[in-house]
C-alpha positions in Angstrom: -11.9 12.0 10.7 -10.4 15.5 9.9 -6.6 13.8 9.0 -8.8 11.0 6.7 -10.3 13.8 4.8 -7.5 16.1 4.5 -5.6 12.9 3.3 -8.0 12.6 0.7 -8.0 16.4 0.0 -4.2 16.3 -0.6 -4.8 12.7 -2.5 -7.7 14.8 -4.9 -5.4 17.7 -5.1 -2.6 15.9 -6.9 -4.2 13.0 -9.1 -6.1 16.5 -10.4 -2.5 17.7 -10.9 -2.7 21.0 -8.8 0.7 18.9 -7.8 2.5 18.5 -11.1 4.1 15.9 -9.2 4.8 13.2 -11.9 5.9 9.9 -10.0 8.4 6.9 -11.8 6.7 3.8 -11.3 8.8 1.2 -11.5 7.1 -1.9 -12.4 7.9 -4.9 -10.5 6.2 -8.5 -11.5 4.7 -10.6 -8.9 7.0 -13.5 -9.8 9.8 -10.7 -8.7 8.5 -9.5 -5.3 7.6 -13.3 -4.5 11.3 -14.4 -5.1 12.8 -11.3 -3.1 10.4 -12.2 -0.1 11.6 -15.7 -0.3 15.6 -14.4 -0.2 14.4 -12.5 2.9 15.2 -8.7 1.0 14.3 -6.8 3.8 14.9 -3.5 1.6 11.7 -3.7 0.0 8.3 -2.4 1.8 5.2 -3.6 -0.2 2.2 -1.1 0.2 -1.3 -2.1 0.5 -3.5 1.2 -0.6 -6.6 -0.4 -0.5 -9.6 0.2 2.0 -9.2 -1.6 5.8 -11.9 -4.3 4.6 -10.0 -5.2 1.2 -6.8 -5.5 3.0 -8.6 -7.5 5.6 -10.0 -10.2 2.5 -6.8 -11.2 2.5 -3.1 -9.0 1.1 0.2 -9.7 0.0 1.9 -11.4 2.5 4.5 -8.5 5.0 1.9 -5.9 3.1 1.5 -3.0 5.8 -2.1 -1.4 4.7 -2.2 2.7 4.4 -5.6 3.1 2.7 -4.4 6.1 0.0 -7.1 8.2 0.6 -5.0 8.4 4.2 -1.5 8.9 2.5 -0.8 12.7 2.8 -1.5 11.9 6.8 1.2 8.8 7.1 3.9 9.9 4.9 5.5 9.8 7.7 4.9 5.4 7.9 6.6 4.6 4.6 10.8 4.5 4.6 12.3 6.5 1.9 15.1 4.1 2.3 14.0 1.4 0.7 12.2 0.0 -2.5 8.5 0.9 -2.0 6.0 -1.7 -3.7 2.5 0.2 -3.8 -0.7 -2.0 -5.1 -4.7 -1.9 -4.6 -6.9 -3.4 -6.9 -6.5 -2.2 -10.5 -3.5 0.1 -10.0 -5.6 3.1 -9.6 -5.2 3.8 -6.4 -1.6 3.0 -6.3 -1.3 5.5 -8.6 -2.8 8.5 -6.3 -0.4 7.5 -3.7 2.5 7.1 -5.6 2.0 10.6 -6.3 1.6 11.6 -2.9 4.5 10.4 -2.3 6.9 11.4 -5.2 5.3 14.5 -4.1 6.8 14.3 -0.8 10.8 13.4 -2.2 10.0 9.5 -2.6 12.1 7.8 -5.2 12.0 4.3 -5.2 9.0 3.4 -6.2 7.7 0.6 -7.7 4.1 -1.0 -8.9 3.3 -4.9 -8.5 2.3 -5.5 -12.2 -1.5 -6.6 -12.0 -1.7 -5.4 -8.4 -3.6 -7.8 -6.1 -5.5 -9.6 -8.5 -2.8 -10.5 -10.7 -1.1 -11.7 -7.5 -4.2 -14.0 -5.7 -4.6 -15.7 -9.6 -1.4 -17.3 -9.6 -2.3 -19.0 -6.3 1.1 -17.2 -4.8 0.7 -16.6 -1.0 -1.9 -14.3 0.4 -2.5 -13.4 4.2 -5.5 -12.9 5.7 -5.8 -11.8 9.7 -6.9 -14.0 12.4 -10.0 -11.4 13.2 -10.7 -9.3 10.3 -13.4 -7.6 12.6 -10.5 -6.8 14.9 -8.2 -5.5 11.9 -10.6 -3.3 10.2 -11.2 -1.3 13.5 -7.5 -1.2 14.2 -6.6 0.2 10.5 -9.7 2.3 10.5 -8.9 4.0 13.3 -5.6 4.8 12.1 -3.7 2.2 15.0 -1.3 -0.3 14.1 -2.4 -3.1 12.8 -0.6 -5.9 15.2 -1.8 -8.1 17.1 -5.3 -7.5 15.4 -4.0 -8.5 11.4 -1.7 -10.9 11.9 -2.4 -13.9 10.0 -2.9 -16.8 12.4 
């Protein structure tokens, strides 16, 4: 409870810009990230920054969930060596933790244009875990998400 809510501190802290941390957002299109996951680019991790229980509904697929309320806490999870793909819901959120982690010396990152509901639309590919009950415990707690939010 104490690292969620310092998380969010250090999330409120910069997106009130007492970080003058100013991230570049690159944008990527859906039709982009789905064509690199096809080719197997493994130098891309996409970033779900939702809540446990959106991420559970259903996510991009290889999406590793890091609520970004819970960013400033997992730095730490995210590679600075490759192409970071951060989305929630209306970009919002994606936006809070890119800052947190420009903040932190992040470079390459990148924003799925129309974030998850842009993606779902289109009817590309969305996973959803064999026991969302399972998942949302897992991620709440802060564990990692396997076995509990793999899809089946």
């Amino acid at each position: 409870m104490k690292r969620r809510i310092m998380g969010f501190l250090f999330a409120a802290l910069v997106s009130a810009g007492g970080l003058a941390v100013e991230p570049v957002l690159v944008p990527v299109s859906p039709e982009a990230l789905l064509e690199r996951q096809k080719k197997g680019d493994d130098s891309t991790f996409v970033l779900d920054v939702r809540s446990p229980e959106e991420y559970a509904t259903g996510h991009v697929p290889g999406a590793v969930n890091i609520p970004y309320d819970q960013m400033a806490s997992r730095v730490a999870e995210v590679p600075k060596d490759k192409d970071v793909v951060l989305y929630c819901r209306s970009g919002r959120r994606a936006g809070i933790a890119a800052e947190v982690l420009a903040s932190q010396g992040y470079e390459r990152l990148q924003h799925l244009e129309g974030d998850i509901v842009a993606w779902a639309d289109k009817g590309r590919p969305v996973e959803t875990p064999k026991d969302p009950a399972a998942c949302v415990a897992a991620l709440t707690a802060g564990q990692p998400a396997e076995p509990a939010c793999l899809a089946p």
